[in-house]
C-alpha positions in Angstrom: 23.9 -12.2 16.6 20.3 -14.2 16.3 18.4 -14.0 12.7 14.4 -13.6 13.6 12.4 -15.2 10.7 8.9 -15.5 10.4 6.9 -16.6 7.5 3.7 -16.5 6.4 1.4 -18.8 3.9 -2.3 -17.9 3.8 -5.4 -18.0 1.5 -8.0 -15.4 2.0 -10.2 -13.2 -0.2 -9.2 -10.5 -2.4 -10.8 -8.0 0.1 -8.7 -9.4 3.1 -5.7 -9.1 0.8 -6.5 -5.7 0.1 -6.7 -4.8 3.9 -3.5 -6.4 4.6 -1.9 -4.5 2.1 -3.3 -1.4 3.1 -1.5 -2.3 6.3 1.4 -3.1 4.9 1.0 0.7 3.5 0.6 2.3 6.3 3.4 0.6 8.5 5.9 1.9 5.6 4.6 5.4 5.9 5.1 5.1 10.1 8.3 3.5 9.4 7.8 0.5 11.3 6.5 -3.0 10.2 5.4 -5.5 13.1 4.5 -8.7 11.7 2.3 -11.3 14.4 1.7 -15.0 13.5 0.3 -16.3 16.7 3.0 -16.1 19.6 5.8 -14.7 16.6 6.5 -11.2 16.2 8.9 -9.2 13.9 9.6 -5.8 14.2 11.0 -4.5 11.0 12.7 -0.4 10.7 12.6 -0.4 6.6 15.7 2.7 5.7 15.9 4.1 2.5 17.2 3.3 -0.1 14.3 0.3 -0.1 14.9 -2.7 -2.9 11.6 -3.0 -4.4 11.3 -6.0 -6.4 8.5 -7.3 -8.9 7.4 -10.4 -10.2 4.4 -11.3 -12.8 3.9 -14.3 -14.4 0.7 -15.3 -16.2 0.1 -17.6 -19.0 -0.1 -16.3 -22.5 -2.3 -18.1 -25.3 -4.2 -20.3 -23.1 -7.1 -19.4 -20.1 -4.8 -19.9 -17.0 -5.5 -21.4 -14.0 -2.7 -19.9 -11.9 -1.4 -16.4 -11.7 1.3 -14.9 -9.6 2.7 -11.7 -8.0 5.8 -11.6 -6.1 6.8 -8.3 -4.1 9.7 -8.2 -2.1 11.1 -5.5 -0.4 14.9 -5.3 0.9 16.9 -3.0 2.7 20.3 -2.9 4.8 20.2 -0.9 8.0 23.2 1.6 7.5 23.0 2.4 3.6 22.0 5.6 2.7 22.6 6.4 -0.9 19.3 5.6 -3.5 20.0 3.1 -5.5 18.3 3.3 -9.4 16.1 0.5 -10.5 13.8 -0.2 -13.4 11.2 2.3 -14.3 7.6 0.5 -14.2 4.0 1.8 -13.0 1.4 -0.6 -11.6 -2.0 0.3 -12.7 -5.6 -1.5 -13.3 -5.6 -0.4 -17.0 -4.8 -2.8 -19.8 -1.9 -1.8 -22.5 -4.5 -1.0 -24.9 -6.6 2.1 -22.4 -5.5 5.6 -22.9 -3.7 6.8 -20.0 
């Protein structure tokens, strides 16, 4: 059985991220994620339960010049039992705002 891969390395601005994202949200709600890098497409059916994982990573004590966020999300075709994860929110309000 052939593996499709497709990758994809860009730099844009924070608004063109956003619309990408929003996207990205969308396809997940239709259930269906097709991915086009010039002549390459991927066609991706996401089944729940969906992997969701998060990375941050900023530099404490010092004004950083690099930030990152890694998202992946995983799934296998024929599972169907929800698997539990960490609890977390994502939100634009520091630790120290009232909720």
């Amino acid at each position: 059985m052939a593996t499709q891969h497709l990758k994809v390395k860009s730099k844009a601005t924070s608004r063109e991220v956003i619309n990408q994202l929003e996207h990205l949200v969308a396809s997940l709600k239709k259930g269906k994620l097709c991915i086009r890098k010039n002549d390459e497409v991927i066609t991706l059916k996401p089944r729940d339960p969906v992997a969701f994982d998060l990375e941050a990573e900023a530099n404490l004590g010092k004004e950083s010049l690099r930030e990152k966020l890694v998202i992946e999300l995983k799934w296998k075709k024929g599972e169907e039992r929800p698997v539990k994860g960490d609890s977390f929110t994502i939100t634009h309000r520091s630790p120290t705002s009232k909720l």
